[in-house]
N, CA, C and O of each residue as an XYZ file, in Angstrom:
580
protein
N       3.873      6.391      3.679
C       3.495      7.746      4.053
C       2.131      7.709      4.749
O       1.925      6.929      5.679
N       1.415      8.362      4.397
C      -0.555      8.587      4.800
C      -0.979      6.813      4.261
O      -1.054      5.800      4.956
N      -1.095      6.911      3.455
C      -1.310      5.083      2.689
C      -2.727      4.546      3.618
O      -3.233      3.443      3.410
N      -3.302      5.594      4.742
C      -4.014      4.213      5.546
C      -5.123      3.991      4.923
O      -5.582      2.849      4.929
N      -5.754      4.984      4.288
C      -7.269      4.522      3.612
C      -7.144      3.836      1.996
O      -7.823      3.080      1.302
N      -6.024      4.490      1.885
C      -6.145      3.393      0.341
C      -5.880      1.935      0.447
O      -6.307      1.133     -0.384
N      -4.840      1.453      1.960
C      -4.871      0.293      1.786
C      -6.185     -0.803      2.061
O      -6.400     -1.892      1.530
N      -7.096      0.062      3.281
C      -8.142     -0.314      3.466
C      -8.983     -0.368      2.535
O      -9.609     -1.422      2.419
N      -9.228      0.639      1.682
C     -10.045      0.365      0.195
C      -9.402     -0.783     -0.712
O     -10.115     -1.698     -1.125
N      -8.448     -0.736     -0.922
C      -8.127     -1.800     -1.734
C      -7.830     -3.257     -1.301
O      -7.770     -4.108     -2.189
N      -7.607     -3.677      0.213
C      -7.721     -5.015      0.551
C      -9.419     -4.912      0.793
O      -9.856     -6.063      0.765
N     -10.273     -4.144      0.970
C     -11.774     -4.427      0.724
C     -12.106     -4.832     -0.879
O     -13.084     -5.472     -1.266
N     -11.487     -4.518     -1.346
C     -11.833     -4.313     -2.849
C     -11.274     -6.063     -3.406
O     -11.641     -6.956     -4.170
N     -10.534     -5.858     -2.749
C      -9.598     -7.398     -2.998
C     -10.437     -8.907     -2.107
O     -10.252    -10.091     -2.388
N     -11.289     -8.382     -1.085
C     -11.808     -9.224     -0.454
C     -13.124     -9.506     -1.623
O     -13.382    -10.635     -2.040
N     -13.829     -8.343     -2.017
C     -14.903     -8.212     -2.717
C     -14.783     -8.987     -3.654
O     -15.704     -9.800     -3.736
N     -13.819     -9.078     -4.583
C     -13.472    -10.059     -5.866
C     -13.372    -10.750     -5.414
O     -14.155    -11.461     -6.044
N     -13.018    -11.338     -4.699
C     -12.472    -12.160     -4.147
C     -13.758    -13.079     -3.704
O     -14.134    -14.027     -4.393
N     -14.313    -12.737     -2.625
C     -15.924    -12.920     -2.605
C     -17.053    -13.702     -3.433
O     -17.999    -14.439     -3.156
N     -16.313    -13.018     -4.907
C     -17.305    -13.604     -6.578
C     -17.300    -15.439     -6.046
O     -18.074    -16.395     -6.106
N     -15.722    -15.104     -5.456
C     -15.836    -17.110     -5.697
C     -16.618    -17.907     -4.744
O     -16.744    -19.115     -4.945
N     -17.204    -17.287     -3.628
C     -17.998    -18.138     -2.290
C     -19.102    -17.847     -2.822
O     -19.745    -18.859     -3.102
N     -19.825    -16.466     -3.200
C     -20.749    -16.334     -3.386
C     -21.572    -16.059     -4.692
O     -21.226    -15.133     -5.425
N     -22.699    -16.874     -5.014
C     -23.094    -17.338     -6.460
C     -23.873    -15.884     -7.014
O     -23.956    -15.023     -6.138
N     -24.341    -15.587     -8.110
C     -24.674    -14.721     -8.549
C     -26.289    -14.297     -8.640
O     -26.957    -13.276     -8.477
N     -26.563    -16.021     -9.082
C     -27.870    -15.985     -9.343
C     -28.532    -17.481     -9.092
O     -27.878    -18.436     -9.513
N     -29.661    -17.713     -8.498
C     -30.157    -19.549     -8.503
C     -31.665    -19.368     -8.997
O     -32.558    -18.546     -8.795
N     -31.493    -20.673     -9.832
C     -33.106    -20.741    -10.331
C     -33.818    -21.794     -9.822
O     -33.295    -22.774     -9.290
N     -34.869    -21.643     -9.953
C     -35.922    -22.415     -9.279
C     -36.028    -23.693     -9.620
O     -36.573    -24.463     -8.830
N     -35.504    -24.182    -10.919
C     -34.805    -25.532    -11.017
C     -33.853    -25.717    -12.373
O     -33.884    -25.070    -13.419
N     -33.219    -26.541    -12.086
C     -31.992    -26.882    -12.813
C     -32.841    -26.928    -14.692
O     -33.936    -27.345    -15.068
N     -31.656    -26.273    -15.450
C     -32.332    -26.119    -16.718
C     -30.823    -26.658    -17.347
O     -29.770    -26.305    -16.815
N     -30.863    -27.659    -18.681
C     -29.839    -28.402    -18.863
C     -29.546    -27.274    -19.956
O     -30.276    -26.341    -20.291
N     -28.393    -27.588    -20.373
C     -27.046    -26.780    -21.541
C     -27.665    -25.441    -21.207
O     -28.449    -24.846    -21.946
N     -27.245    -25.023    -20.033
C     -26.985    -23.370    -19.835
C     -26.266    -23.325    -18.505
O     -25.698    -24.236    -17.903
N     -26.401    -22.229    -18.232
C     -25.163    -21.873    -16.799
C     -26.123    -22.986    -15.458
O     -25.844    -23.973    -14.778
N     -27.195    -22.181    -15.631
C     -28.124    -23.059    -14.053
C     -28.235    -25.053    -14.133
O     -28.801    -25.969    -13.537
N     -27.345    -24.858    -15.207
C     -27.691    -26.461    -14.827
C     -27.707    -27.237    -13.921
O     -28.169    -28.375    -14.008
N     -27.055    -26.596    -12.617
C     -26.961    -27.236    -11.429
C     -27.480    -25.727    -10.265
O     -27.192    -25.363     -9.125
N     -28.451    -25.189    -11.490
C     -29.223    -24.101    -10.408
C     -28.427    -22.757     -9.776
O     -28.922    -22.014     -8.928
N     -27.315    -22.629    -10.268
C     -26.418    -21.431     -9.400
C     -25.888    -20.951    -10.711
O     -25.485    -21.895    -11.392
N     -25.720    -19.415    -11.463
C     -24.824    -18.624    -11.628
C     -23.747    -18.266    -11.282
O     -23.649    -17.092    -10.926
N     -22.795    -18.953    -11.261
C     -21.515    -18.714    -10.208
C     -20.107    -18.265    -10.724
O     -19.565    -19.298    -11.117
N     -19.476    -17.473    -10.860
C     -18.220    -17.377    -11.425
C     -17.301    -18.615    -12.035
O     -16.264    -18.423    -12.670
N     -17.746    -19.652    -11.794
C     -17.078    -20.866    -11.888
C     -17.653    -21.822    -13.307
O     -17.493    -22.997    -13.635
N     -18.283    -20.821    -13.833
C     -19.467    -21.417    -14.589
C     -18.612    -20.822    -16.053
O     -18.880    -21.377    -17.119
N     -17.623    -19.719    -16.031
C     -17.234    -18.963    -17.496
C     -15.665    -18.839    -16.652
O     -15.382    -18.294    -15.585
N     -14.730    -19.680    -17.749
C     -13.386    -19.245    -17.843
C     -13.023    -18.112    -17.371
O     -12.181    -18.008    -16.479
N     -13.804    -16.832    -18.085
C     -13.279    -15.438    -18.542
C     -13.873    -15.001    -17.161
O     -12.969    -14.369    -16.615
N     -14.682    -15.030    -16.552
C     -14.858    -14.948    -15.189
C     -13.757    -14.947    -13.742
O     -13.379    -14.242    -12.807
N     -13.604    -16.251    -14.351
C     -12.508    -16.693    -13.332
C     -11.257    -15.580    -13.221
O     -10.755    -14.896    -12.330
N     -11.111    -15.741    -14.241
C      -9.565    -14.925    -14.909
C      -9.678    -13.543    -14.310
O      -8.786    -13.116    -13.576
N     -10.979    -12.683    -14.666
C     -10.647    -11.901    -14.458
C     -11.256    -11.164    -13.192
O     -11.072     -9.994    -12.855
N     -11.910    -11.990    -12.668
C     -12.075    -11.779    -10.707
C     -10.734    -12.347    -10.247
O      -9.950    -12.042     -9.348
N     -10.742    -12.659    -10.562
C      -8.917    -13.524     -9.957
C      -8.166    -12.585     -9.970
O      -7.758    -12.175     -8.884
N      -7.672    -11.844    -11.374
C      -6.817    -11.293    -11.131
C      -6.897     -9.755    -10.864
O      -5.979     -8.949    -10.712
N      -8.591     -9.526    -10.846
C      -8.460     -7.905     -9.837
C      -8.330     -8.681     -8.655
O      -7.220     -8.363     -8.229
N      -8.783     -9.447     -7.943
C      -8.376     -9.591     -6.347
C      -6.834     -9.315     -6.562
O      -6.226     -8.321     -6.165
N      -6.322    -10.379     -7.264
C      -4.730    -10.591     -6.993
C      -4.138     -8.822     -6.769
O      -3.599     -8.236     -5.830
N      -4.589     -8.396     -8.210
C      -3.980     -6.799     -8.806
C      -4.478     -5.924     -7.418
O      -4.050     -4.781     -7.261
N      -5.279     -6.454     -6.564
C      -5.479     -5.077     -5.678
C      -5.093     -5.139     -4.659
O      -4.921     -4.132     -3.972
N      -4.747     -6.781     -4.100
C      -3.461     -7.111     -2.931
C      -2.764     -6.527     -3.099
O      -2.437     -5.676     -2.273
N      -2.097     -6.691     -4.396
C      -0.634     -6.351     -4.818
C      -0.219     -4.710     -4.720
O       0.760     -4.175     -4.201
N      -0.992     -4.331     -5.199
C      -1.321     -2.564     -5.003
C      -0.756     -2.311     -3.736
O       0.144     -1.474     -3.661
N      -1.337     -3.199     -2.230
C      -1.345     -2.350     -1.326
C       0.264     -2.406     -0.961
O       0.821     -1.423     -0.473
N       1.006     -3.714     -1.256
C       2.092     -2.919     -1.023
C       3.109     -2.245     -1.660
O       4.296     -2.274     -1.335
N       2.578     -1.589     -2.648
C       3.501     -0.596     -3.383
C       3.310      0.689     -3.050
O       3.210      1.571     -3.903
N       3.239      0.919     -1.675
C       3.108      2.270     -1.283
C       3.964      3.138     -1.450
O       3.723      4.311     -1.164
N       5.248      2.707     -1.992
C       6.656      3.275     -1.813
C       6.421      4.435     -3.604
O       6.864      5.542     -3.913
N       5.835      3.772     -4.093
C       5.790      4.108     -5.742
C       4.227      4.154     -5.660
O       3.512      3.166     -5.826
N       3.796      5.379     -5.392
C       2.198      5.668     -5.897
C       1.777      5.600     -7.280
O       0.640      5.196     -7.525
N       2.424      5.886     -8.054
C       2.177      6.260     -9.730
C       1.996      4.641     -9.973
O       0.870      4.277    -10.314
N       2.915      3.747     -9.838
C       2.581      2.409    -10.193
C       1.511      1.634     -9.281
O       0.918      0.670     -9.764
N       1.196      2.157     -7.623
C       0.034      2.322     -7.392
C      -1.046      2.111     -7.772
O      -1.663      1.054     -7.640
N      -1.573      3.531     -8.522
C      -2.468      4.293     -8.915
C      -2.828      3.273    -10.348
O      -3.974      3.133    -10.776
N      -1.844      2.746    -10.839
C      -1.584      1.938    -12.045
C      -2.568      0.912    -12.253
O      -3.398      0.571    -13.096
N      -1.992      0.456    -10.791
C      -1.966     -0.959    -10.749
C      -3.464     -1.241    -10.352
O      -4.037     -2.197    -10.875
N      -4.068     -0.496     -9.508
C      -5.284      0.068     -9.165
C      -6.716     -0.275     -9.967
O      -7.752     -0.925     -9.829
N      -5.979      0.702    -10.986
C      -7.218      0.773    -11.782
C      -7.017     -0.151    -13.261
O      -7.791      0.020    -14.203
N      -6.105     -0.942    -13.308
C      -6.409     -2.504    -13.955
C      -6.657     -3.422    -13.461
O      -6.708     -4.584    -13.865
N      -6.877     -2.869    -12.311
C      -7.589     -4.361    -11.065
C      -9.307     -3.719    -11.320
O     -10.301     -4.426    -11.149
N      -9.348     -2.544    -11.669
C     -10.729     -1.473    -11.498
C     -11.568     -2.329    -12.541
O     -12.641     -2.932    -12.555
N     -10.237     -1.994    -13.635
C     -11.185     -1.895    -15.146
C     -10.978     -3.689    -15.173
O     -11.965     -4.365    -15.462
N     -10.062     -4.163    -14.955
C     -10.443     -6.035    -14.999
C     -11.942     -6.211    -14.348
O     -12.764     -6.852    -15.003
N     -12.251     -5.760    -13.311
C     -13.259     -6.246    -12.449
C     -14.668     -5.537    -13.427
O     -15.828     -5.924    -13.569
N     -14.010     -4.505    -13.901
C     -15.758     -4.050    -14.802
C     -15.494     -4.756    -15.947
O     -16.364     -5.615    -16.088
N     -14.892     -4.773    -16.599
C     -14.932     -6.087    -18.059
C     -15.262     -7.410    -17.928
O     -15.550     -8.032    -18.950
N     -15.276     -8.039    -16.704
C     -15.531     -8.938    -16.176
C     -17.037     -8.884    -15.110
O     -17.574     -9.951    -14.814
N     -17.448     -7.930    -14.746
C     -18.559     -8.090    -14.559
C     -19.747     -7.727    -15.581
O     -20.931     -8.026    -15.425
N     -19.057     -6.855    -16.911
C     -19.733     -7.292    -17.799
C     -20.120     -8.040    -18.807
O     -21.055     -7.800    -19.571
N     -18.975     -9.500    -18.826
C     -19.531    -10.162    -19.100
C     -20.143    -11.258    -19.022
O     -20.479    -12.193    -19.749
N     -20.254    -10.716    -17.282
C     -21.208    -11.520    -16.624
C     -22.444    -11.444    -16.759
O     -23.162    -12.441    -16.823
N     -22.949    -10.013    -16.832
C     -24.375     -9.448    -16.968
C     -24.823    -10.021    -18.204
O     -25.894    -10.627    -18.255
N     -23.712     -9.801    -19.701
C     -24.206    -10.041    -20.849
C     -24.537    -11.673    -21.273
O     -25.185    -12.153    -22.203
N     -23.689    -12.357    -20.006
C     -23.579    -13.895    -20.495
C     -25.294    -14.019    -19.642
O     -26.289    -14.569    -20.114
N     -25.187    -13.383    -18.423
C     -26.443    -13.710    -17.622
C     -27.456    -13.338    -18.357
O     -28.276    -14.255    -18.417
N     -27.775    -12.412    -18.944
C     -28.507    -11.981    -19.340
C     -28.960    -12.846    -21.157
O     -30.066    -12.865    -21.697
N     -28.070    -13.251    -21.506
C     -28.146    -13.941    -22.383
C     -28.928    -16.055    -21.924
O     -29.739    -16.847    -22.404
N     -28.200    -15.996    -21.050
C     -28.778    -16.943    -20.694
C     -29.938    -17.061    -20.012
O     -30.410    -18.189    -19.870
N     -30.671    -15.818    -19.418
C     -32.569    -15.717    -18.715
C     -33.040    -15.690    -19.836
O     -34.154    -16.212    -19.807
N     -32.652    -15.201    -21.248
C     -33.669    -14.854    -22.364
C     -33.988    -16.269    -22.734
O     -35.029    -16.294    -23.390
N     -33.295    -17.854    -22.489
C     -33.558    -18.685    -22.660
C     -34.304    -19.661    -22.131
O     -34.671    -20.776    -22.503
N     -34.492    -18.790    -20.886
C     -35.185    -19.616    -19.450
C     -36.808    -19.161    -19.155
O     -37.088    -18.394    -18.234
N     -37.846    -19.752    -20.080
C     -38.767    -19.330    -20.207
C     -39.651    -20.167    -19.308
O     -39.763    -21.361    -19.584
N     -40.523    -19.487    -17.882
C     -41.161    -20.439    -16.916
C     -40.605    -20.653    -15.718
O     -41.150    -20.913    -14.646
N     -38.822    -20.449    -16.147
C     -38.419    -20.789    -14.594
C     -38.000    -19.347    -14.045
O     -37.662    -18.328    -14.648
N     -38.161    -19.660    -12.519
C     -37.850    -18.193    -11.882
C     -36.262    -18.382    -11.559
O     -35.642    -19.380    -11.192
N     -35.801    -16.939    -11.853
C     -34.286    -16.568    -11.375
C     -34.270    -15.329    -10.336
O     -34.696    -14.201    -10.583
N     -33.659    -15.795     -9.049
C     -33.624    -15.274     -8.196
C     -31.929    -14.688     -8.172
O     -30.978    -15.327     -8.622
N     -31.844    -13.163     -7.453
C     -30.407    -12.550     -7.414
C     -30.122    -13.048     -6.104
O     -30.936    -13.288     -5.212
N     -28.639    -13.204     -6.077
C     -28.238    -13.473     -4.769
C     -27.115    -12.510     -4.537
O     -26.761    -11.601     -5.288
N     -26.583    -12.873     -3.312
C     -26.175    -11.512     -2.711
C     -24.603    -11.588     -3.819
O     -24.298    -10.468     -4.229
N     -23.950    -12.374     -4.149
C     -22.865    -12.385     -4.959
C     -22.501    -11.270     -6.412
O     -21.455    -10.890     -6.939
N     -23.980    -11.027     -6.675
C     -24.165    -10.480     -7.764
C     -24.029     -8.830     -7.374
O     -24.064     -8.012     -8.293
N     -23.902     -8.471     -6.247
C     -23.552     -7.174     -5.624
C     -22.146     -6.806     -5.690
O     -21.601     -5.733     -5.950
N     -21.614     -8.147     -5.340
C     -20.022     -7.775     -4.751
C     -18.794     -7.076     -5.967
O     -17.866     -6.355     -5.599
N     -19.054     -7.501     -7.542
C     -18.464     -6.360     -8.163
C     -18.375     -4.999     -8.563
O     -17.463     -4.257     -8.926
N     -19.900     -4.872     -8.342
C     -20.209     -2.921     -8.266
C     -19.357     -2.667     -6.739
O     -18.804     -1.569     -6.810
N     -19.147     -3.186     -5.701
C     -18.745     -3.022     -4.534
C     -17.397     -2.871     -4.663
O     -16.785     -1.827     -4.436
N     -16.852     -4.077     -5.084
C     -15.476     -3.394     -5.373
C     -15.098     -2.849     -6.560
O     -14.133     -2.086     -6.602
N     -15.453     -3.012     -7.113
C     -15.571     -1.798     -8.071
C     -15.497     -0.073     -7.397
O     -14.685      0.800     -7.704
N     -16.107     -0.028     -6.869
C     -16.793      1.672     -5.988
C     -15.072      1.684     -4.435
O     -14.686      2.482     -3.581
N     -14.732      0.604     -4.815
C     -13.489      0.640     -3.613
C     -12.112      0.814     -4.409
O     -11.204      1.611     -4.173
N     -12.205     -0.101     -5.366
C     -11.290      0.171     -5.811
C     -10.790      1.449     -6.665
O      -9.609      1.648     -6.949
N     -12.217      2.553     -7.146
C     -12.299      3.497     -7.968
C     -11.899      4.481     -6.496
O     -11.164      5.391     -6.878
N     -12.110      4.568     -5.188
C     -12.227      5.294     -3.933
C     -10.244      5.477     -3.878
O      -9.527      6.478     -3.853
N      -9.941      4.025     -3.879
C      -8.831      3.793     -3.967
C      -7.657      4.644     -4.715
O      -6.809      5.350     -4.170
N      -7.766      4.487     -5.583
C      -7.406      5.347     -6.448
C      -7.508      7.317     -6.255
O      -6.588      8.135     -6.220
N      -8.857      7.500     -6.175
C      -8.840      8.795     -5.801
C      -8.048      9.093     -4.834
O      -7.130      9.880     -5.061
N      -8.208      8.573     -3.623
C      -7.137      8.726     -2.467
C      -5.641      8.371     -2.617
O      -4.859      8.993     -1.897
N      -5.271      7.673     -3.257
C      -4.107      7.463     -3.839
C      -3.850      9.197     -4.681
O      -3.014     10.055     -4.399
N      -4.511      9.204     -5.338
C      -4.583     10.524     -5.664
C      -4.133     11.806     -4.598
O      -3.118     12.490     -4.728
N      -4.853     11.902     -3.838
C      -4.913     12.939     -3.032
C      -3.509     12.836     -2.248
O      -2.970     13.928     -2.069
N      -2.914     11.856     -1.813
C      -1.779     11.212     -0.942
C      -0.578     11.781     -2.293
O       0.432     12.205     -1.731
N      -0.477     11.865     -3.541
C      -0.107     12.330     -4.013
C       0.264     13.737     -4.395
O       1.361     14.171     -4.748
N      -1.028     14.434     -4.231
C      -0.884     15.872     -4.062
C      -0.187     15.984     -3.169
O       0.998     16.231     -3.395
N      -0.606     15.862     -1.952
C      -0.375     16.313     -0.603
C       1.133     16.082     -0.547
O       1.782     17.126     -0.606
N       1.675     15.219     -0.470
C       3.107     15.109     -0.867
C       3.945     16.114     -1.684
O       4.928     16.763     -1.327
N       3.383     16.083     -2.730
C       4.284     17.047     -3.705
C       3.813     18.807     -3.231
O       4.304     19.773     -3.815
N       2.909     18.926     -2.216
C       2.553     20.341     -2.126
C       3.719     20.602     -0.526
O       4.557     21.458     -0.242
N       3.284     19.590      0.060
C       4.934     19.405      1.147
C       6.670     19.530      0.596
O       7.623     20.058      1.170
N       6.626     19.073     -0.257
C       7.976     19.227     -1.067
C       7.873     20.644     -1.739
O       9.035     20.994     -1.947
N       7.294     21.293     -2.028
C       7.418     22.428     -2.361
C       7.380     23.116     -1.531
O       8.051     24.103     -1.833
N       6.870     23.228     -0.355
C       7.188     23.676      0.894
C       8.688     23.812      1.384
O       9.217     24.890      1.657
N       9.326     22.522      1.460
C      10.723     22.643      1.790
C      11.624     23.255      0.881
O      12.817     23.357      1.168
């Protein structure tokens, strides 16, 4: 039907997760042994539960775009790619954050990686709304006829 901005929000959203994996989160000023920076980068690649679940909002928000035929499973599918990507970027913050309280002396610098889940996050939540609206609009046409 209409479908054009939700698919664009959600293959952005899917690029964004997607993204976590090229780009690192955080680098410190030098390598600190038994913690994440041991080789100086914060990187998704550093926590299982990371992986898993940037992985599978990218996957979940490909997949979305082509179920245009069925919005409701859509809309579904959407926002467990939404809420994977915020459970997973929080426990990135909490692992990160757990691991600077240990890093006393060395500097930790943000890198641009550490942006990209509020980003899709804010696309994939856009997503959805418009999925939304593509819904109304439909059913206010059918009542028309």
């Amino acid at each position: 039907m209409i479908q054009r901005i939700q698919s664009i929000f959600l293959l952005l959203a899917s690029a964004s997760f997607g993204g976590t994996f090229a780009l690192p989160f955080a680098d410190s000023s030098a390598p600190v042994a038994n913690t994440v920076f041991a080789d100086s980068l914060y990187s998704v690649f550093d926590s299982m539960p990371l992986m898993i679940g940037f992985g599978l909002a990218a996957l979940l928000a490909l997949v979305a775009i082509f179920l245009f035929n069925n919005r409701k499973l859509q809309k579904n599918v959407a926002s467990v790619a939404a809420l994977l990507a915020l459970g997973a970027a929080g426990f990135a913050f909490g692992h990160y954050m757990q691991e600077a309280d240990q890093l006393a002396g060395i500097t930790i610098d943000d890198e641009p990686g550490i942006f990209l889940p509020a980003v899709g996050l804010i696309l994939a939540v856009m997503a959805v709304r418009f999925i939304n609206k593509d819904e109304r609009l439909v059913r206010s046409a059918d009542r028309l006829r």
